[in-house]
Residue frames as qw, qx, qy, qz and C-alpha x, y, z in Angstrom:
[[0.535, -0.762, 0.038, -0.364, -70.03, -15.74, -44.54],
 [0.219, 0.490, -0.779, 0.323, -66.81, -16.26, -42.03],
 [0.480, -0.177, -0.845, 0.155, -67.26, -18.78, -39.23],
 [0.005, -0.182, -0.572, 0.800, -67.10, -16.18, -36.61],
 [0.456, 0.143, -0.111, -0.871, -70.28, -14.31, -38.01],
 [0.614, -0.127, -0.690, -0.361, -72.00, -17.96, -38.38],
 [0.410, -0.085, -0.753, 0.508, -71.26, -18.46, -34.80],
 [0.101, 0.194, 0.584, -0.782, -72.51, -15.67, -33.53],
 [0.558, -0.001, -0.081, -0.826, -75.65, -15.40, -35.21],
 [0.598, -0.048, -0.800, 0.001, -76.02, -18.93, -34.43],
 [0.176, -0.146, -0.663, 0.713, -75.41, -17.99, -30.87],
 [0.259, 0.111, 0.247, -0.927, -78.02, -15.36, -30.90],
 [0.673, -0.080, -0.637, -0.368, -80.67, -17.96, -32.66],
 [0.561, -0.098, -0.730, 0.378, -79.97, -20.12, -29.48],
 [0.088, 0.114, 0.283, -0.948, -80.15, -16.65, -27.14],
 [0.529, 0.039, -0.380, -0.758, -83.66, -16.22, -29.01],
 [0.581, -0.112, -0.800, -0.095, -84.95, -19.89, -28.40],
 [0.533, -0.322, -0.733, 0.275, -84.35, -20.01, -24.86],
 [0.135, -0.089, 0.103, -0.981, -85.68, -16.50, -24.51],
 [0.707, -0.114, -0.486, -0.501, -89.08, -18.00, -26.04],
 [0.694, -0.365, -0.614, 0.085, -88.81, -21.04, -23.41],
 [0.147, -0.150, -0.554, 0.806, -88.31, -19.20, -20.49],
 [0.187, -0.026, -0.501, -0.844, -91.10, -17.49, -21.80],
 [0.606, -0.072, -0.672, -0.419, -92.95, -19.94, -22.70],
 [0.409, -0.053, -0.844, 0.342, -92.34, -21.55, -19.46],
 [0.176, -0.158, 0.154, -0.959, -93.36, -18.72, -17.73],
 [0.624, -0.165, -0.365, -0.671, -96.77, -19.24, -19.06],
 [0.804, -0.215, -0.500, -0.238, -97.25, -22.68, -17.87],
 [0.318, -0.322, -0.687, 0.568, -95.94, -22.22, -13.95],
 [0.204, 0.070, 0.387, -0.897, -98.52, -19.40, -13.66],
 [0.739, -0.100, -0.345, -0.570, -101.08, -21.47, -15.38],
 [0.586, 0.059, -0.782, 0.206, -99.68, -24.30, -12.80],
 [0.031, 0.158, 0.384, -0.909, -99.91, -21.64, -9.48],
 [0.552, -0.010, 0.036, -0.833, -103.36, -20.82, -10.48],
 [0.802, -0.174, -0.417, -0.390, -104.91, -24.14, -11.01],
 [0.483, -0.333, -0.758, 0.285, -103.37, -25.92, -7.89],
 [0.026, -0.183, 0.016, -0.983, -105.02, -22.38, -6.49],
 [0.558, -0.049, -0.131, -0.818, -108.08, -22.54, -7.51],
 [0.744, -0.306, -0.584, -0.110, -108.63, -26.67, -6.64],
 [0.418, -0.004, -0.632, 0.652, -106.96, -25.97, -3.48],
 [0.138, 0.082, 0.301, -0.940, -110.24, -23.34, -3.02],
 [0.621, 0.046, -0.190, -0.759, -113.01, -24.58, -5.26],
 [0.462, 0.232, -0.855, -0.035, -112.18, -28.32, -4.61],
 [0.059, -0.160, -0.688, 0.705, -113.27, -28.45, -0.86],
 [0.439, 0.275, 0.203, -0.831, -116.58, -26.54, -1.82],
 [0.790, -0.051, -0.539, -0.287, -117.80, -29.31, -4.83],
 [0.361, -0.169, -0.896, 0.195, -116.96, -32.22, -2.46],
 [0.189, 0.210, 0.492, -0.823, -119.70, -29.79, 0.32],
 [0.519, 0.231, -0.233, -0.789, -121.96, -29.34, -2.73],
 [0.349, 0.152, -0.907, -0.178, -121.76, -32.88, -3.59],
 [0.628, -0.549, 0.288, -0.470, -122.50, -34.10, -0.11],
 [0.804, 0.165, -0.549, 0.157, -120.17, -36.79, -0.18],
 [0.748, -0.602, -0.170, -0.222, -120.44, -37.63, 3.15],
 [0.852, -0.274, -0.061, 0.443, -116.99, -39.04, 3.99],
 [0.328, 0.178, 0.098, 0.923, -115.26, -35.72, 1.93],
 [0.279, -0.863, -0.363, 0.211, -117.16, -33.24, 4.23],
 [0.370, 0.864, -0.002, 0.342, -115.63, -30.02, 3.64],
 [0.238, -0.870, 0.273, -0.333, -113.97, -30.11, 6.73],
 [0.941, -0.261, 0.187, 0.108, -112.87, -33.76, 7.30],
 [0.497, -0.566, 0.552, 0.357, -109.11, -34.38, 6.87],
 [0.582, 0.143, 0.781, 0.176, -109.77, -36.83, 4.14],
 [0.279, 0.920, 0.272, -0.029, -111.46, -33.68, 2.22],
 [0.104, -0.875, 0.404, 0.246, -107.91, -31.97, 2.55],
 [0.272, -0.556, 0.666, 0.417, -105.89, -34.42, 0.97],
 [0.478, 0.626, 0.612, 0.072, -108.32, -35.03, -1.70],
 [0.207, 0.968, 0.130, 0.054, -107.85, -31.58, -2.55],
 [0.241, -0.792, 0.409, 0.384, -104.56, -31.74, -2.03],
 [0.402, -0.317, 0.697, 0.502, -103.81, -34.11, -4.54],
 [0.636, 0.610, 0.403, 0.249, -105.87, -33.07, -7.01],
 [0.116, 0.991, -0.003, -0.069, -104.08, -29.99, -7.04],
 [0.281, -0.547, 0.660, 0.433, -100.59, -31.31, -7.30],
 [0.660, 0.424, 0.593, 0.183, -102.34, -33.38, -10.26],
 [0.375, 0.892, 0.233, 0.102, -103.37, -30.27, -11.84],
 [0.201, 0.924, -0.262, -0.191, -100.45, -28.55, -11.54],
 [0.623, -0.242, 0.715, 0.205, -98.38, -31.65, -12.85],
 [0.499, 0.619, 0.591, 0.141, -100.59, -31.98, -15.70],
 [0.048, 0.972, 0.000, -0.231, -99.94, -27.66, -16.24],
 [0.407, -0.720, 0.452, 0.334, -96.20, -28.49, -16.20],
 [0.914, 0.138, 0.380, -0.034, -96.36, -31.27, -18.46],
 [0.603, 0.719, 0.210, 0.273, -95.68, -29.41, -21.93],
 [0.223, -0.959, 0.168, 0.055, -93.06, -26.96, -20.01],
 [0.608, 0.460, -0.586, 0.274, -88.94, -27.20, -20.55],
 [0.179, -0.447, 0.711, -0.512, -88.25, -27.23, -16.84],
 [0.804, -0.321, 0.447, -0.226, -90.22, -30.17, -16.36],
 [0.932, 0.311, -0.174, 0.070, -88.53, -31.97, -18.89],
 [0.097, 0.554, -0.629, 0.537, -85.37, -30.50, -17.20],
 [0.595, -0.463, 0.457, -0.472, -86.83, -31.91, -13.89],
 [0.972, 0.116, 0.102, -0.175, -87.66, -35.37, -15.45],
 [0.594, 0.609, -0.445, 0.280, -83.87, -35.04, -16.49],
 [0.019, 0.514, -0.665, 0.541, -82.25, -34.53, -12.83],
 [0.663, -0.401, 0.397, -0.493, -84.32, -37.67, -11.61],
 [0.960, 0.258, -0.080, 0.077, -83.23, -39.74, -14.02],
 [0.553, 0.499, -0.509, 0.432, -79.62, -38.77, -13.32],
 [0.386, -0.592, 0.465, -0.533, -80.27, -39.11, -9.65],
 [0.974, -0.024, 0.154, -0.165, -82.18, -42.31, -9.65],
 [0.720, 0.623, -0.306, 0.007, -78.82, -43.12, -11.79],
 [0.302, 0.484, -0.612, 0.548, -76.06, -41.95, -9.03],
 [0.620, -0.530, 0.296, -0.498, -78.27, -43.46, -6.60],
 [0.999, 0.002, -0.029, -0.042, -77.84, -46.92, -7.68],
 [0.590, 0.503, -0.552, 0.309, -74.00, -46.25, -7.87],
 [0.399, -0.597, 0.540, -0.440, -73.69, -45.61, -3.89],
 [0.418, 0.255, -0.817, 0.306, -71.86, -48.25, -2.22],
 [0.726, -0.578, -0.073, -0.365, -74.16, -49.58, 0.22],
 [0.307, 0.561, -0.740, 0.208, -72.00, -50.92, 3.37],
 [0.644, -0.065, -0.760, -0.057, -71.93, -54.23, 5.31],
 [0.671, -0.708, -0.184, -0.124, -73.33, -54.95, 8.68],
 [0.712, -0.106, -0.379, 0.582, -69.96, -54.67, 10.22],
 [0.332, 0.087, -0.195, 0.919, -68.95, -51.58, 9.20],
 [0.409, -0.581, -0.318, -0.627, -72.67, -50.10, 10.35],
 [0.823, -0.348, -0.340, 0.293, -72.30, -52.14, 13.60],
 [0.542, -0.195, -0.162, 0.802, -68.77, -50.01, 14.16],
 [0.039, 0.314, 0.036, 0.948, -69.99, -46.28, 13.18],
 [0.560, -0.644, -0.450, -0.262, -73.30, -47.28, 14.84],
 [0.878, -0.138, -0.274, 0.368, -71.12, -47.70, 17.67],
 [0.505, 0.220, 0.062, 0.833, -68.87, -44.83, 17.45],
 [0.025, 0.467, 0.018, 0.884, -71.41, -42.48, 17.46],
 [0.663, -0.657, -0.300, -0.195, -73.56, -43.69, 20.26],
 [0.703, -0.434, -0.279, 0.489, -70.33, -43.55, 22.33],
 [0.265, 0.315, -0.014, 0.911, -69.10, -40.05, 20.95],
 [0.262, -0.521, -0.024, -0.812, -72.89, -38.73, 22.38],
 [0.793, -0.412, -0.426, 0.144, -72.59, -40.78, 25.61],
 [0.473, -0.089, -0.120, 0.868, -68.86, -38.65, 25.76],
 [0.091, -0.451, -0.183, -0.869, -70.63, -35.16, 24.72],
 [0.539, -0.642, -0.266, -0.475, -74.01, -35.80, 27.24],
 [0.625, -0.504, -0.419, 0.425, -71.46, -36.80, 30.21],
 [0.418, 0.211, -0.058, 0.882, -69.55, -33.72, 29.23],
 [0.313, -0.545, -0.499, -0.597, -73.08, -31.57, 29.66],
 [0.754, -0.341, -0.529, 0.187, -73.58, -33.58, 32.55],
 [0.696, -0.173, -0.212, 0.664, -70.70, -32.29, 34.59],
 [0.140, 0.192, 0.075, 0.969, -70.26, -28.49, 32.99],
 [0.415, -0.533, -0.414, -0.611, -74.20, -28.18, 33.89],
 [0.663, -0.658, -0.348, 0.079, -73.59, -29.63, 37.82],
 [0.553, -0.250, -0.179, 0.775, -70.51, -27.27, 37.96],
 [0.042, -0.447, -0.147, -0.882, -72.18, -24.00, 36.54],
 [0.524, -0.582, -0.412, -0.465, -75.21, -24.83, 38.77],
 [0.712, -0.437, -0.337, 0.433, -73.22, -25.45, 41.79],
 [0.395, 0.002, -0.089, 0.914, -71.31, -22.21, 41.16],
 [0.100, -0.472, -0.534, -0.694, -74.51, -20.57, 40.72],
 [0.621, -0.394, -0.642, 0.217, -75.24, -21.74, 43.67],
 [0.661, -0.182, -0.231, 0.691, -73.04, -20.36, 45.74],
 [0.118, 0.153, 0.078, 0.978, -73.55, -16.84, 44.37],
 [0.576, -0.582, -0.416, -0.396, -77.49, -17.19, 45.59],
 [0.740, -0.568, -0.360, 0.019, -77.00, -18.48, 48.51]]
């Protein structure tokens, strides 16, 4: 068998795979969508059924109960998926280039701090002015 003809049927193997995980994936964000769904609807009724007093079906505290079991559940949905393992990838390479950023010293904060408070001092006198000379001209045409 020549290279090329290993390649491509290599290639299409590969094509094939990440057919299957998309797929696959597929599966587990609409099994993700449906369970933070359904706690986001059935979640709010047990805590009513319950009578847990403090998770009242309507109390605030009842909503973000139910909200976070439902980002659980659909965390937990994702778990076995490629995109979260993608995801779990781009936070580790964020968390990564986060730590590179040059943080800068109180000076130079101090001077852009600076800078811009005086650029939108310049901008709101500008305002200022163009707003008593439209209105004054405005004037004039009223009156």
């Amino acid at each position: 068998m020549s290279k090329a003809k290993a390649k491509r049927l290599n290639k299409k193997k590969q094509v094939g795979e990440v057919s299957a995980k998309k797929k696959s994936d597929m599966i587990f964000i609409i099994a993700a969508v449906a369970a933070v769904v359904l706690s986001l609807i059935f979640v709010p009724k047990a805590l009513a059924l319950i009578g847990v007093s403090f998770l009242a079906a309507g109390s605030g505290l009842s909503k973000l109960f139910s909200i976070v079991v439902a980002a659980g559940l659909g965390w937990l949905c994702l778990m076995p998926s490629q995109s979260y393992k993608d995801f779990i990838a781009l936070s580790k390479g964020a968390r990564t280039e986060w730590r590179k950023t040059v943080k800068p010293d109180k000076d130079t904060v101090m001077k852009t701090t600076m800078m811009v408070l005086a650029i939108v001092a310049l901008f709101a006198l500008i305002i200022l002015i163009l707003d008593w000379v439209f209105g004054s001209i405005l004037r004039s045409f009223i009156n």
